[in-house]
N, C-alpha and C positions, 0 to 999 in steps of 0.2 A: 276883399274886393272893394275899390272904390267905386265911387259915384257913376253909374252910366249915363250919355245921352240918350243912346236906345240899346235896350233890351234886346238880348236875342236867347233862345231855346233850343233847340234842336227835337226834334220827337220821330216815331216811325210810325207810321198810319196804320193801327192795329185792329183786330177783329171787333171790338165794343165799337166802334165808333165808321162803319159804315153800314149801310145798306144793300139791298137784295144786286142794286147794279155792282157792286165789290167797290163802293167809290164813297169818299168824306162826306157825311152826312152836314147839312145846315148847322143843326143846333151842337154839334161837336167840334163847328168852325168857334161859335160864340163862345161855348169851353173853355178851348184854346186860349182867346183873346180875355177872356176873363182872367184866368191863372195866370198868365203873361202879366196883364197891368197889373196883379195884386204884387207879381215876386217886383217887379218894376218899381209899384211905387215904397215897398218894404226897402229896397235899396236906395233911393234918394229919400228917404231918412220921412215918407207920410204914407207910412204904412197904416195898418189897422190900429197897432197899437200906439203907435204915436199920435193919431189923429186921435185916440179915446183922454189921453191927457189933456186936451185940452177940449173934450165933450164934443167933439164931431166925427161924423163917419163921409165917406166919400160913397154916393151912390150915384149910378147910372140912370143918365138921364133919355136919352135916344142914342141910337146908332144905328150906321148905315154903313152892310159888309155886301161887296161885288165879287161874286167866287167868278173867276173869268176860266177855270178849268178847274175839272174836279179832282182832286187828287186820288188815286187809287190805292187799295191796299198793299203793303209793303214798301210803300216811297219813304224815302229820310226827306223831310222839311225842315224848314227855320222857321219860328214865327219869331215876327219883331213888333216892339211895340216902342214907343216913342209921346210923351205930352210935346203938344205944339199951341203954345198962348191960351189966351181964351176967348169968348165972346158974352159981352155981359158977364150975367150969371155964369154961363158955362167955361167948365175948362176943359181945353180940347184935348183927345189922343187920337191919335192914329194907328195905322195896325197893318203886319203885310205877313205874307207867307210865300215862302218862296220854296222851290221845289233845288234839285241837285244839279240842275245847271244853272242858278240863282235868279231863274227869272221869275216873276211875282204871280202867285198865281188867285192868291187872294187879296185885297186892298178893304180897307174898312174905316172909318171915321168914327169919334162916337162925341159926346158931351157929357161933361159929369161936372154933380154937383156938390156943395160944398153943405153938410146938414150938421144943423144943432141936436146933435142928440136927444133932448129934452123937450126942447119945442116940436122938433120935426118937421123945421124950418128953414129953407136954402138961406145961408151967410154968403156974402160976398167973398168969393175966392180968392182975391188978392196976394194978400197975405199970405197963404199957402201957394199960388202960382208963382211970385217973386221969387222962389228960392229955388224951381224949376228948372230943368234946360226948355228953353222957348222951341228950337229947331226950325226955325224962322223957314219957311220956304219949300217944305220936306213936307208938300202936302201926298200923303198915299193915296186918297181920292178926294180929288177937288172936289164935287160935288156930292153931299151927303150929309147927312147927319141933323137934316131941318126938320122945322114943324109941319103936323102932317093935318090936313082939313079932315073932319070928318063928312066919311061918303055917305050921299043918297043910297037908298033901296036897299041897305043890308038889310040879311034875314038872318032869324037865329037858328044855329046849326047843332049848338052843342051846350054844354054846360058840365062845366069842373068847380070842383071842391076842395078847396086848399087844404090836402094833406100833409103829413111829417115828411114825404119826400119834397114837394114842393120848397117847404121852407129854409130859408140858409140862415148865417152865422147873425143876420139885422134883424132877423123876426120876422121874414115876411119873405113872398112867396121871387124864389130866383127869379133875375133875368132871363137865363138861360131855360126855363121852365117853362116859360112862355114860347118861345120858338117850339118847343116840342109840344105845346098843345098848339100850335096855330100847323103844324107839320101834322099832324094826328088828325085833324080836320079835313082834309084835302085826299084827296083820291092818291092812295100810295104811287100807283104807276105813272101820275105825274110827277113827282119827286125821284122817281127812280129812273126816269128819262131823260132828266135834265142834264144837261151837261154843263150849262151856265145858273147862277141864279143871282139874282139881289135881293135882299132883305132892307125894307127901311121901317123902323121902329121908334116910337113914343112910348114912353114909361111915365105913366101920366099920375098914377096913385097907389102906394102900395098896395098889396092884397096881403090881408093877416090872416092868421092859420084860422080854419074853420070855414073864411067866406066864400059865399057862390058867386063864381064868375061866367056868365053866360059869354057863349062866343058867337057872335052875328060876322057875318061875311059874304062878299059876291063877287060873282068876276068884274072887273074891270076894262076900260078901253088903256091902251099902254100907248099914249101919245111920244115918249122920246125915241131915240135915237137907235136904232135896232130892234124895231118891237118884239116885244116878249111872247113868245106864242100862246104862252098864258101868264094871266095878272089877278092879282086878288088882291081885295081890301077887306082889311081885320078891323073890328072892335070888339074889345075884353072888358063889358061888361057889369057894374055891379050895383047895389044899391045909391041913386041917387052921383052916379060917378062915372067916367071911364076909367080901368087900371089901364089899359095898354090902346093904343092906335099903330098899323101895319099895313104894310104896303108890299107885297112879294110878288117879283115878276120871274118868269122861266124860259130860257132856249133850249132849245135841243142842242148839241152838239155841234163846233163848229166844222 
């Protein structure tokens, strides 16, 4: 197989990965988009193991995924994924999912960084982005994937302890891990109502195995464009630090 500009999958929306409405769970969208950009970037030749030759890893810096319909179980999907340039530090990808008459039903933006293995220090991605397909103009959500203020008035709700399932292949606690503690917080039957959601996220410091990550969180006022019937603001928490900043808003049903 040669070089792609974007990536695509195919998969069929199976029993592990929805909930009590019979419909794709949040953190099993992020999954997806996870396992997509890794086989993605293994095929334009900066994958894991090539990026370790020369002592960097590629991590996740924020993203920002809009399910505009929930996929239900037994549907065949596509997810695609695609890098598109970068900004500063970040190098951008973008992300879709599209159901069997190819219309999109998920869109997601994200930022990722370029780390010294050693230090644990963002490098300048250049170098590694140069050799990229740019995909100039293939934006799958314009807007997404910024820095997120930290809100007034959180309270804390919760508290997790980075265990052996938490941790992936960098030492430190998933992406994806996080969505499902910020989904574990929230009153299930709100998640299982939703028919819309957006998720925006900050990965602001790793969490390494053992540490406590308290979870503070509150509703939100959802000033854009179709208000969210419900919105909440995350912060994750931990000594002298934030790991994560979050922003999830919900519709019901269109």
């Amino acid at each position: 197989m040669g070089k792609l500009d974007i990536w695509q999958e195919t998969f069929v929306v199976r029993f592990g990965v929805i909930d009590r409405s019979d419909r794709l769970t949040l953190d099993a969208v992020f999954q997806l988009f996870q396992e997509a950009a890794i086989s993605h970037a293994e095929n334009l030749g900066v994958g894991r193991e090539d990026m370790a030759r020369s002592r960097q890893v590629w991590i996740l810096s924020r993203m920002s995924v809009l399910i505009d319909r929930r996929p239900q179980y037994g549907e065949t999907l596509t997810v695609r994924t695609w890098p598109r340039g970068g900004e500063r530090l970040f190098a951008l990808r973008d992300y879709d999912i599209r159901d069997a008459s190819d219309a999109p039903v998920v869109r997601a933006r994200s930022g990722w960084l370029v780390i010294d293995m050693e230090k644990r220090r963002p490098l300048r991605p250049q170098s590694v982005m140069d050799t990229l397909p740019q995909n100039e103009g293939l934006d799958a959500l314009p807007s997404g994937a910024a820095g997120l203020e930290e809100r007034p008035g959180l309270q804390k709700t919760a508290g997790r302890k980075a265990a052996y399932t938490d941790i992936d292949y960098n030492g430190h606690v998933n992406n994806v891990r996080y969505i499902q503690w910020i989904e574990d917080a929230l009153d299930p039957a709100l998640l299982e109502q939703a028919g819309r959601m957006r998720l925006d996220i900050n990965y602001l410091n790793e969490t390494l195995p053992g540490e406590i990550i308290e979870l503070w969180s509150a509703p939100i006022e959802d000033a854009g464009n179709g208000s969210a019937i419900s919105a909440f603001a995350f912060d994750g928490r931990k000594t002298g630090s934030s790991a994560f900043r979050a922003e999830l808003r919900l519709w019901g049903d269109l």
